[in-house]
N, C-alpha and C positions, 0 to 999 in steps of 0.2 A: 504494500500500500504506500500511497505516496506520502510525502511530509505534509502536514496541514490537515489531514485527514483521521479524524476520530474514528472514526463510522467502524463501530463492529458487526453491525447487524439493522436489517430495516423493518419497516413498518409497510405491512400491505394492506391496502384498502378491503376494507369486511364488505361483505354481499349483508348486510343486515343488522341493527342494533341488537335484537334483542337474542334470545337463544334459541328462543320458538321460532324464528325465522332463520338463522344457522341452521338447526336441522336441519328445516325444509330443504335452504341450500344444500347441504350435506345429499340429502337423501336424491335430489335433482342431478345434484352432480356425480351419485354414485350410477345413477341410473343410466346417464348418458356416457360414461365411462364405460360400462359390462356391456352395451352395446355396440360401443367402437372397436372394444377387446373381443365380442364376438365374432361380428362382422367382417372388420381386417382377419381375425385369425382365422376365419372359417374360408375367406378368399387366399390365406399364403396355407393352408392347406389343401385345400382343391386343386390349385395351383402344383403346388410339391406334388401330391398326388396322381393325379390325370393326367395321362401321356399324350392326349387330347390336346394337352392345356400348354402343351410346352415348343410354344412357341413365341416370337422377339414380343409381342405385344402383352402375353399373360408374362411374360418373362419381368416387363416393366411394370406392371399392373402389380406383381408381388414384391418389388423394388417399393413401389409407393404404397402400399398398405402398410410395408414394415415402419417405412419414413413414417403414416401416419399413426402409425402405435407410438412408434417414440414422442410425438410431439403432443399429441394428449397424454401422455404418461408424464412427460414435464411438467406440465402446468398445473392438471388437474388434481392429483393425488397430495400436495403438499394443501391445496387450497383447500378439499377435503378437509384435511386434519386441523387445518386452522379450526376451521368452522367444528368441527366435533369434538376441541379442547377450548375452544374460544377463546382463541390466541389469533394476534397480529404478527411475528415476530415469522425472520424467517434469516439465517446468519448470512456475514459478510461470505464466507466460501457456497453457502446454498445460493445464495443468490446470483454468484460470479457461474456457478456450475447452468442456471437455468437459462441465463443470457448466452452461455455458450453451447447448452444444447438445444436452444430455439432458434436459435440463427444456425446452426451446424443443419438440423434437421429441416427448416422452412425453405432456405439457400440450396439443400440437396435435392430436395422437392419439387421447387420451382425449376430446376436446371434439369432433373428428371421429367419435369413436366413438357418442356421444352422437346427434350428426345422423344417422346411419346408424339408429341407433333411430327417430328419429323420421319418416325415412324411409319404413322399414318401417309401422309405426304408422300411415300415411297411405293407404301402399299399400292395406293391408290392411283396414282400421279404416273408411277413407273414398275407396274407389276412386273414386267418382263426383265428387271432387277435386283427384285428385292431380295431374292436368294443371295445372292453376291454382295448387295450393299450391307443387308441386313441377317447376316453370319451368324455364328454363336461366338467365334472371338469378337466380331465388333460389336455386338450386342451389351457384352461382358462389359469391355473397351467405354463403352459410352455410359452404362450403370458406373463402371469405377470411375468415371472421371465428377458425373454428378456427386458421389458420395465426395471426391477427393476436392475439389470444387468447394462444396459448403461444409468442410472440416476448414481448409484452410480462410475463407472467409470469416469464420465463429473464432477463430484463433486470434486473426487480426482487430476484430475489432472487439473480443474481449479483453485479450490486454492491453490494447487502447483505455477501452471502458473503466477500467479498475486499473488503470496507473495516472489516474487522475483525481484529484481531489476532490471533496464532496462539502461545499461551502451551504449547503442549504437544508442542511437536514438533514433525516435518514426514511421519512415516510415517502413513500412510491403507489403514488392513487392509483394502481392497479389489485388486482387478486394476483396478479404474476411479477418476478422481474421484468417488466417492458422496458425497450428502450428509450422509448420517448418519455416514460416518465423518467427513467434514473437522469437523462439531460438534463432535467431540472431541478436537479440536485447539484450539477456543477456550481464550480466558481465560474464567477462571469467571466473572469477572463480567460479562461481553460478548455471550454466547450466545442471552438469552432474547429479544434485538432478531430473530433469525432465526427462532428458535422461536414467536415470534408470527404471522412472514408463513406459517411455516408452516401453523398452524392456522387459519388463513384461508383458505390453499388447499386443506386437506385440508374447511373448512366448503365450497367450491366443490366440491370434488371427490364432497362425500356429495350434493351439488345434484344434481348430473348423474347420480350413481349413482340417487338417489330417480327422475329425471324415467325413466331407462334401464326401472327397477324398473317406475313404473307403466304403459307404455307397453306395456311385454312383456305385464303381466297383462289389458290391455285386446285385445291379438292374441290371447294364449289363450282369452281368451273368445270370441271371435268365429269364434274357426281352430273352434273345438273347436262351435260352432255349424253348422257348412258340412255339409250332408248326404251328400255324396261322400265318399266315402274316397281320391277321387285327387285332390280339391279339399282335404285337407286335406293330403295330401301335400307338393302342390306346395308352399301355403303356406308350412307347415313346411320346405320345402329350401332356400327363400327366406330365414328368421331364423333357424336352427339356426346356421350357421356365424357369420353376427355375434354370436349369444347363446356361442359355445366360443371365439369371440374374446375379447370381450370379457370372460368367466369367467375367461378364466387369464390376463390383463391385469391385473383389479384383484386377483384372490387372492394374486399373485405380488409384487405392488405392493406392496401393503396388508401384507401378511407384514412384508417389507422395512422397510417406514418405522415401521409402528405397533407391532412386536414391541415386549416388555417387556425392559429391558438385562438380566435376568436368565438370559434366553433367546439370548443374543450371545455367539457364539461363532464364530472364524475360519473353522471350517472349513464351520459352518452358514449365516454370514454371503455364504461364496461361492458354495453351491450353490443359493440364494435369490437373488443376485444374477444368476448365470447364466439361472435361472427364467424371472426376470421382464424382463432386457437382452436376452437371447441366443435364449431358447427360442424367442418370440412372434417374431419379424422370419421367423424360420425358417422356423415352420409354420404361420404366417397362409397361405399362397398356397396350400398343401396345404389346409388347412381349406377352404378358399371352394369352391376347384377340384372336391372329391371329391364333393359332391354336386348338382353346378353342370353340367347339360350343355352349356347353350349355354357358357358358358363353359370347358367341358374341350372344343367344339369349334374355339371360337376357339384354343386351345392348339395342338390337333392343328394346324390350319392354320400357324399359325406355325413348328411344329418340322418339317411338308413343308417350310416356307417357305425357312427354314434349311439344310435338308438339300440343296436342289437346288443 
């Protein structure tokens, strides 16, 4: 920790005053936990499982189910426990650990999400390829670079983050380490070191959104060329759900970090937060699943699997 810097431990924003309202939280937040932990695990099992399943797209599909266990397993489970000892209190190393695995994990995700575009893009775009583009080494190849990718990003700007001093306090009106709130905790004159790596990542971040954007426009034109009406279906069943993934990934994202402080407000700050932490880990597995048959059969088989 830097000199100037007391701070052993912060203060996270309670979902509720009283206790009777903590449960509830508690009980809300267990709920939609054992659902994300279902969901994701029952999709990297089918996945593992069904020889059906193994190929470049379920290959990425279980790439991002894992990334979304970890990233609701960050946030959710400490906030949990606050709320069911009804405590604030979350230490100076917990908090350096959740800043580095929400960006590690969110950073993996988005640049996974990216490949999944251009996946599709390939599929679609250039079938008479995609064997050769789209390999089991470059498959591999392009998962490790996302995970390698958002490890070294979470690196750089956690020890950024925490080699700076904290002139404002130790409370962070989030239920999570966010980064926009610990910002507000700097000293005035220390902050704009961070705010720079920021804008760097969010220059990367519009990179990947630009490449997502033109990729899509190039499948719609191609989908929207197919003379069948069940040839453009399928198509469509195929990038719909990555395109409603990835939609309320960055809207919920981008709200969050890029809003105007004018527009920052506690109680708006957490339902934004939730949005874009909580919602997406959820309903990624639903999205994919509902208009996915072979995939809602590999489910089915697994939930006989279980049952016997």
């Amino acid at each position: 920790m830097s000199n100037g810097s007391s701070v052993n431990e912060f203060l996270l924003l309670p979902f509720a005053d009283t206790q009777e309202l903590q449960l509830l939280h508690f009980l809300l937040f267990l709920g939609i936990y054992l659902a994300a932990l279902l969901g994701n695990g029952l999709i990297i099992t089918a996945v593992a499982c069904d020889h059906h399943l193994h190929t470049p797209m379920y290959f990425f599909l279980l790439n991002l189910s894992i990334l979304d266990l970890g990233t609701i397993s960050t946030t959710v489970p400490k906030s949990m426990a606050n709320s069911l000892w009804d405590t604030r209190a979350i230490s100076y190393l917990g908090c350096a650990a959740q800043v580095f695995s929400f960006f590690f994990l969110c950073s993996a995700e988005y640049s996974l999400l990216t490949v999944m575009a251009y996946d599709r893009y390939v599929a679609i775009c250039r079938p008479l390829h995609y064997e050769t583009l789209m390999g089991t080494r470059a498959c591999v190849k392009m998962a490790a670079a996302a995970w390698v990718s958002g490890f070294f990003n979470a690196v750089l700007h956690t020890a950024n983050i925490f080699s700076i001093p904290f002139c404002q306090g130790n409370t962070v009106d989030q239920f999570f380490c966010e980064v926009p709130q610990i910002l507000k905790l700097f000293c005035s004159d220390s902050y704009l070191r961070e705010v720079g790596l920021l804008v760097v990542s969010v220059c990367l971040f519009f990179g990947c959104f630009i490449f997502i954007l033109l990729s899509y426009m190039q499948i719609f034109r191609v989908v929207l060329r197919i003379p069948s009406e069940q040839g453009q279906h399928k198509a469509f069943s195929t990038c719909l759900p990555h395109l409603a993934v990835v939609s309320l990934f960055l809207s919920t994202g981008l709200f969050a970090y890029l809003k105007p402080p004018s527009i920052s407000y506690p109680a708006l700050d957490l339902v934004v937060a939730v949005l874009y932490a909580v919602v997406p880990p959820t309903v990624n597995p639903l999205i994919y699943s509902m208009r996915n048959k072979e995939l809602k059969d590999a489910l089915r088989k697994v939930i006989q699997w279980v049952q016997c």
